[in-house]
C-alpha positions, 0 to 999 in steps of 0.5 A, spaced: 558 749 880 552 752 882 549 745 883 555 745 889 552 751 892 546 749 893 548 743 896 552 747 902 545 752 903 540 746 903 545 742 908 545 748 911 537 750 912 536 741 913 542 743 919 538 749 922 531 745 922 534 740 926 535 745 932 528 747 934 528 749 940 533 754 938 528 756 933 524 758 939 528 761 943 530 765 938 524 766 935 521 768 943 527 773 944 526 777 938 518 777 940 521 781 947 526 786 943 520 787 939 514 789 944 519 793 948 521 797 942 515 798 940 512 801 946 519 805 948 517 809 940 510 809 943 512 812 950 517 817 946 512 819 942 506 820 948 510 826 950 512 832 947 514 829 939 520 827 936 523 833 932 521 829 925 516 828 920 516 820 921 508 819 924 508 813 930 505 808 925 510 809 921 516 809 926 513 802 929 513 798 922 520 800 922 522 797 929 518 791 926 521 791 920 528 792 922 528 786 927 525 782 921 530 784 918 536 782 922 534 776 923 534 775 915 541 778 914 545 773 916 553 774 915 557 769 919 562 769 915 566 772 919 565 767 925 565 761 920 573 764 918 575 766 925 574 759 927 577 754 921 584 759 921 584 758 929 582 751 928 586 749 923 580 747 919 582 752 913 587 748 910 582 743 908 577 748 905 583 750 901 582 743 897 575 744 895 574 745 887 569 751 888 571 757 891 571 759 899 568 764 900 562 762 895 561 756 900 561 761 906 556 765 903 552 758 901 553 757 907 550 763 910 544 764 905 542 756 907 541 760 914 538 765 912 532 761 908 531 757 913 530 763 918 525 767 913 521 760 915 523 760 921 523 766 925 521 771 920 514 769 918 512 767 925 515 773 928 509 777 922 505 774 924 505 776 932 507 782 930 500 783 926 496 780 932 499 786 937 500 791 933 497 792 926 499 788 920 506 792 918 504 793 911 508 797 907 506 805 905 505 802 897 506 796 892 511 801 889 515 802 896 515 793 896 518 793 889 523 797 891 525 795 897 525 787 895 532 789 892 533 794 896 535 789 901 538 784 897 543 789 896 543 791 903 544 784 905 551 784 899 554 791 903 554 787 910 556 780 908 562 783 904 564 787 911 563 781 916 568 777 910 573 782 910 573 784 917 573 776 918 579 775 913 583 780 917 584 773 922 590 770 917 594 776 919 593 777 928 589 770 928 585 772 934 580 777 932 577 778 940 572 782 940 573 786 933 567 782 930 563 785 936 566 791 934 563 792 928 557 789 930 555 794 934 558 800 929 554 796 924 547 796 928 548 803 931 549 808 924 546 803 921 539 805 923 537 799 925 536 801 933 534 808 932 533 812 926 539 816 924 533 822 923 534 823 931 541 823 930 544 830 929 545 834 923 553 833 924 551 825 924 546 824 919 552 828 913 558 824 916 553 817 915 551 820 908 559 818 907 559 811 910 556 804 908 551 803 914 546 806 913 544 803 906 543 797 910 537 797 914 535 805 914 535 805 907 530 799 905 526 800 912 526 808 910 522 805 902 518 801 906 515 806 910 515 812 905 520 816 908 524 815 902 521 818 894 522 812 889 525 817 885 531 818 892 530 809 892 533 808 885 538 813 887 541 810 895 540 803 891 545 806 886 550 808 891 549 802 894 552 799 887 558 803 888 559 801 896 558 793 894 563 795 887 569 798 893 567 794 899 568 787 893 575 789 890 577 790 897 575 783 899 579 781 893 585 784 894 584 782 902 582 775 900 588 775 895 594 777 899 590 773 905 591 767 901 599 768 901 599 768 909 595 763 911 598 759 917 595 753 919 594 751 928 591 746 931 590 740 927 
């Protein structure tokens, strides 16, 4: 069985090497939002300075970092959903003698590994040669926050599965994806840290999965975050992957009772 994922994510890591000049184009992009992030942080901190603790060093390796990490945390899930239900493709997904949504998140993990690859390490590399190497505040900070991200990258697939499930019942998603998209990069962190949101913000995101996706691992990586308060958020982050998977699978179970096959 496992045998069988694996094939999925190395057809996939074979297909995404294949396509070279999107890697470079990719790659060229995420090197432009990268230096006008930084230099944004630099002219922010010129001026009078943020009201936070985080230094300027500091809040660059989180810029860097956090662009690494959305080029690592690939979940088309959703996507890959929406367009076999809107194409009718589904029904032969169905047949398949392995489970669906293990072979979606196969599919997505082949994409990620080729990305580490592709994107990520070129993109550390260039990032080292404009600004300074974005090594983390200690080796502790690195051990935890390796795992901080693997649950991280758990809490937003399984959203982008549900929202992408959500598709068996109004068949055209629109823009919801987007949708969420957008929410997940903005209390998520990943653009601005929610330490420069307001109070009111920062306590309503306590209560919300966003932002242990990027924040959090990226708050350990720089020091922002204590060991001691790392194992706590990645105990709570725990909990949001318990909840966030019984209602994909209680989605997913009533999804499959639904399913309504168009297009071929």
């Amino acid at each position: 069985m496992l045998l069988a994922y694996w094939y999925i994510a190395k057809m996939r890591i074979l297909t995404t090497l294949a396509y070279r000049f999107e890697v470079f184009a990719a790659v060229g992009s995420q090197l432009i939002l990268m230096l006008a992030a930084v230099f944004l942080w630099k002219s922010a901190y010129s001026g009078d300075a943020p009201s936070t603790s985080v230094e300027l060093d500091q809040i660059v390796t989180y810029s860097v970092l956090s662009i690494l990490l959305g080029s690592v945390f690939i979940c088309n899930v959703q996507d890959t959903i929406y367009s076999k239900i809107r194409e009718g493709q589904i029904v032969v997904d169905f047949y398949r003698p392995i489970t669906l949504l293990g072979c979606y998140l196969a599919d997505d993990l082949g994409t990620m590994m080729s990305s580490v690859v592709n994107k990520v390490l070129p993109l550390f590399l260039l990032a080292s040669i404009f600004f300074e190497m974005p090594l983390p505040v200690s080796f502790t900070s690195f051990l935890l926050f390796v795992p901080c991200c693997v649950l991280s990258y758990a809490i937003l697939w399984l959203l982008s599965a549900i929202v992408g499930l959500i598709a068996f019942w109004v068949i055209e998603l629109g823009n919801m994806g987007m949708v969420k998209d957008s929410i997940v990069r903005i209390l998520s962190g990943s653009i601005v840290p929610l330490w420069f949101f307001p109070s009111s913000v920062q306590t309503i995101s306590k209560f919300l999965p966003f932002q242990y996706t990027y924040q959090t691992p990226l708050a350990i990586y720089i020091g922002e975050i204590s060991p001691i308060d790392a194992m706590k958020a990645m105990g709570i982050q725990f909990v949001w992957i318990a909840l966030l998977y019984i209602l994909l699978y209680v989605v997913w179970n009533k999804a499959k009772k639904k399913t309504l096959i168009q297009g071929g």
